[in-house]
N, C-alpha and C positions, 0 to 999 in steps of 0.2 A: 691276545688280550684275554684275559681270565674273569671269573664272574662276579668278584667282587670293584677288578676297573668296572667292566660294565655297569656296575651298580651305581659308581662314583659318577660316571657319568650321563646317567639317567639323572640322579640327584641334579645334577647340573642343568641339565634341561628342564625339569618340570619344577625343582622345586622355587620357593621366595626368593626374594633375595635376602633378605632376614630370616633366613634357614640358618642352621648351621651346621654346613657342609661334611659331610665325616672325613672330608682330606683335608679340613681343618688343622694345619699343624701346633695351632694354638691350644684350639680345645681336644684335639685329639690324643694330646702328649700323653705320654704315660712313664710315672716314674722309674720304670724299667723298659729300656728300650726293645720292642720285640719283633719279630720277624712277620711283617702281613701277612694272612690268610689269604687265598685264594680265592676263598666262597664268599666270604662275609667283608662287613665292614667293621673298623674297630666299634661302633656303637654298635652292633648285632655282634658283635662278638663279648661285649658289655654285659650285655643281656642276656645273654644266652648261659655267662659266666652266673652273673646271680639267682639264673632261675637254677641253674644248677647245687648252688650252693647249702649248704648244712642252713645256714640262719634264716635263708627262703622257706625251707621246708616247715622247722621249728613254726613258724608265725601259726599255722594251723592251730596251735594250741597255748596262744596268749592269747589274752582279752581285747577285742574293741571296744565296749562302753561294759558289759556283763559279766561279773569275777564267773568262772565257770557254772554256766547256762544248761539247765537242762532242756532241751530241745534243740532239732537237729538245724532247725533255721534260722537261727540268729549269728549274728556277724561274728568272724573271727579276727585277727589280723590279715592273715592269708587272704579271707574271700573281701576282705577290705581293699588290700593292694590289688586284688582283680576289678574290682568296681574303679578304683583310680586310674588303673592301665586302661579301661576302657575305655571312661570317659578322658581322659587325658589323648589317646592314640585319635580319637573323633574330634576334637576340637584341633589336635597339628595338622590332621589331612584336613580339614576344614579349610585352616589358614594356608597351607600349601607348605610345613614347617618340615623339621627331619621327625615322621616316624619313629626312625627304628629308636633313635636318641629318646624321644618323650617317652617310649614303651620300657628303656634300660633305667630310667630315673624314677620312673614311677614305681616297678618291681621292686628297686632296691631303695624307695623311701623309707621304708618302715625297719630294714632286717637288722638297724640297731634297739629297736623296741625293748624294753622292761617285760618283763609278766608282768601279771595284773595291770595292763593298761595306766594311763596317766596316775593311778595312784602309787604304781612301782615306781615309776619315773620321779615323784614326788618326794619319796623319802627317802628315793638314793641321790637326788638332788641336794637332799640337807645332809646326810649322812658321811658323802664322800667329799673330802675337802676340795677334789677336783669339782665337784658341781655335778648334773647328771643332764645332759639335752639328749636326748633320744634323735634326732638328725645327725648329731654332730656323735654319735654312737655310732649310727649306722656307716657314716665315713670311715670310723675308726673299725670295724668289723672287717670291713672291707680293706684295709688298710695293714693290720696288724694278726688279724683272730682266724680268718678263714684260710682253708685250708693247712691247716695244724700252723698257724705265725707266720705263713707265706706270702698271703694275704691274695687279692685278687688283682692287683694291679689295672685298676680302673681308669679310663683316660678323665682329664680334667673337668673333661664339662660335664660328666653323669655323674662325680663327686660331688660338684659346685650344685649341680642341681639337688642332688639328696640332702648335701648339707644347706641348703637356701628353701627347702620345701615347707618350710612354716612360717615365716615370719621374716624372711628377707630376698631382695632383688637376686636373681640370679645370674649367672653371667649369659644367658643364650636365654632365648624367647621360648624354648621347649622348657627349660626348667622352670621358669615363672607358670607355664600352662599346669603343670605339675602343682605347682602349688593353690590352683584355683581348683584343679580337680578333686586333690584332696579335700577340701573343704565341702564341694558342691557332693562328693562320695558319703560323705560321713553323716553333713544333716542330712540329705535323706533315708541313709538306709538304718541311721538311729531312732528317725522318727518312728518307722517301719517296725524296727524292733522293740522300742517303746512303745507302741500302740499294743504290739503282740501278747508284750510283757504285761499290760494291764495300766501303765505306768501314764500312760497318755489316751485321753480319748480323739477321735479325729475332730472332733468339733470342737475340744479345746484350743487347736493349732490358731494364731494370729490373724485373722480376716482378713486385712490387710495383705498380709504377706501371700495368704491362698488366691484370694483375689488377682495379683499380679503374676506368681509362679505358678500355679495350677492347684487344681485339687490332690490332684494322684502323682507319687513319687515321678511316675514315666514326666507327666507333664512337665515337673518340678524341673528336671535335670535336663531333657529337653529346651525347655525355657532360658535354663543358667547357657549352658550351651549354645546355642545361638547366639545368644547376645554376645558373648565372648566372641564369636566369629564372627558376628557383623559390625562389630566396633574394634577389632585386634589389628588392625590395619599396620599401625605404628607403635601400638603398644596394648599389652594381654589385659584386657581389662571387660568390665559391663559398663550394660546403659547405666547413669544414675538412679534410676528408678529399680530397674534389677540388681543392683548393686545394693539399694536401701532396704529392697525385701526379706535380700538374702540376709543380711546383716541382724536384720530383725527377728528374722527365724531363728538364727544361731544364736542370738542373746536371749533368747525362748527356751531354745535346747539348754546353755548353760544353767538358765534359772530353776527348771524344772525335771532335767535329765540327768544330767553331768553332775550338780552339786545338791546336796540334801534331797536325796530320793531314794525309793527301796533299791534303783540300781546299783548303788555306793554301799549299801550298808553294810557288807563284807570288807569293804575297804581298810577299816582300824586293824581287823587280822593279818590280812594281807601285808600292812605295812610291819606288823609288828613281826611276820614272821619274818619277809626281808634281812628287818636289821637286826635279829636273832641270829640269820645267817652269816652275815657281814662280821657281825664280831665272831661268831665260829671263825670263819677261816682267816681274817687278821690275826688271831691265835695260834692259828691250825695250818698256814700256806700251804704244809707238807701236803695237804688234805687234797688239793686240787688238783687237776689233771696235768696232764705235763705240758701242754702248750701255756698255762697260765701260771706257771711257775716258771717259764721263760718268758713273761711278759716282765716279772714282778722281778728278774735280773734286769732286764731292761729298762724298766720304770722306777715302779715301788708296791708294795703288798696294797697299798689303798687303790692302786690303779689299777691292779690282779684282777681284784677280790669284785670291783665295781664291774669289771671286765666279764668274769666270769658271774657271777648272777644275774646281772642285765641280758645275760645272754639265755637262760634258763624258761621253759615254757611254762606257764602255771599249774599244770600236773608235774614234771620236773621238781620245779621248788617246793611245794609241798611233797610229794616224796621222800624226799630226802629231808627236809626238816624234820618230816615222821621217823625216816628213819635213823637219823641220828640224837633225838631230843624225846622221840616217844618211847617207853619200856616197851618191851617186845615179850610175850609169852611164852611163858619154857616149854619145851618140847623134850 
């Protein structure tokens, strides 16, 4: 017996039964059939792929809520998918769910992301006639873009989860955890940073909402936390009261953080540099690297072009917009 059977059946012993089991020939498929590891399980081998991956890495320098932040402690993408991996990995050992599964979906939620944060995703949304979702990005990254068009060959359920991490049921109870943690990750470490930023005072924060989740981020996520685990029984959810908190914070954070704030206010550049770019290279295809010119055989120049700048980090896309639209000084 080798040490990833053993693994499989530890899983078996300790974990739910509303786990899901990595010998899951359901959720484990993968579009290319491949030969088991030894060590690992295909969901630790999931992970272990994305952490490795080019688009993992890139997140360090796109935006979570601040077009590029001067100072060294406000959120990135990167240290965002780490707040989610954690709190996501805490609430599946909680419920007794698969680990290594909620740790591969939470990683690779984001590594379809836009630069510039939701307002990239916004105007290559209306720009590209494909539409632009950033989960259903990150699917296709993983699918088509990494490793030069090879792609990473991920089994079904760490798909299903990345692509269901916003706004829909997922097919396994780890991917839905995934999507609570995301949420419970973002209002607090936004707040955290909007307080830093100047943008929020702590005393402005909902009464209400402090009152029932806590004063201090720790307590905040703590509080979300729990409750997830002592109501998850049959389904990934909170109390209604911590449900109505959270809810209220978040529609706090959109009113004040997310929309018409000095956090945005770079946003109109941003968007216009995008689709500056966009028409560059529908122009220009020759222009792009060679893996996105064998996308755009495969697909189409708008599918390329969407492909390759979504994929770009926000030093990246400005770069290169300078360097191709700005004069340069003769030497």
């Amino acid at each position: 017996m080798n040490v990833r059977e053993q693994i499989e059946i530890t899983e078996a012993g300790i974990l739910s039964n509303f786990a899901c089991m990595s010998t899951n020939p359901d959720m484990s498929r993968r579009y290319v059939n491949e030969e088991k590891c030894p060590f690992r399980t295909d969901f630790q081998r999931d992970r272990d792929r994305i952490l490795h991956s080019n688009s993992f890495r890139r997140l360090k320098r796109k935006t979570q809520v601040f077009l590029s932040p001067v100072g060294d402690h406000y959120r990135t993408r990167l240290t965002h998918t780490l707040e989610v991996s954690q709190i996501a990995r805490t609430i599946s050992r909680g419920l007794k769910l698969n680990e290594d599964l909620t740790e591969a979906i939470a990683l690779g939620h984001d590594i379809g992301h836009s630069p510039f944060g939701h307002s990239g995703e916004a105007i290559l949304n209306e720009i590209c006639p494909y539409g632009f979702k950033h989960y259903l990005q990150s699917v296709r990254v993983a699918d088509y873009i990494e490793k030069d068009g090879k792609g990473l060959n991920l089994t079904f359920a760490v798909k299903n989860g990345i692509a269901c991490h916003t706004n829909a049921v997922a097919a396994t109870r780890e991917g839905n955890i995934v999507r609570f943690a995301d949420k419970i990750a973002y209002i607090n470490h936004d707040i955290e940073d909007a307080i830093r930023a100047g943008i929020l005072n702590p005393t402005s924060l909902p009464h209400n909402c402090i009152r029932v989740l806590g004063n201090t981020k720790s307590k905040r996520i703590t509080t979300m936390i729990a409750s997830i685990i002592q109501n998850g029984a049959y389904e990934i959810k909170m109390s209604p009261d911590i449900k109505k908190a959270h809810d209220e914070l978040r529609a706090f954070l959109f009113e004040n953080v997310y929309i018409n704030s000095v956090a945005k206010q770079e946003e109109l550049k941003a968007k216009h540099l995008i689709e500056i770019l966009y028409g560059y290279y529908i122009k220009n295809p020759d222009k792009m690297p060679t893996v996105y010119k064998q996308i755009m055989e495969k697909f189409d120049a708008d599918r390329a072009v969407c492909d390759y700048i979504s994929g770009m980090s926000d030093g990246y896309a400005v770069d290169l917009y300078t360097d191709i639209f700005v004069p340069k000084s003769w030497k």
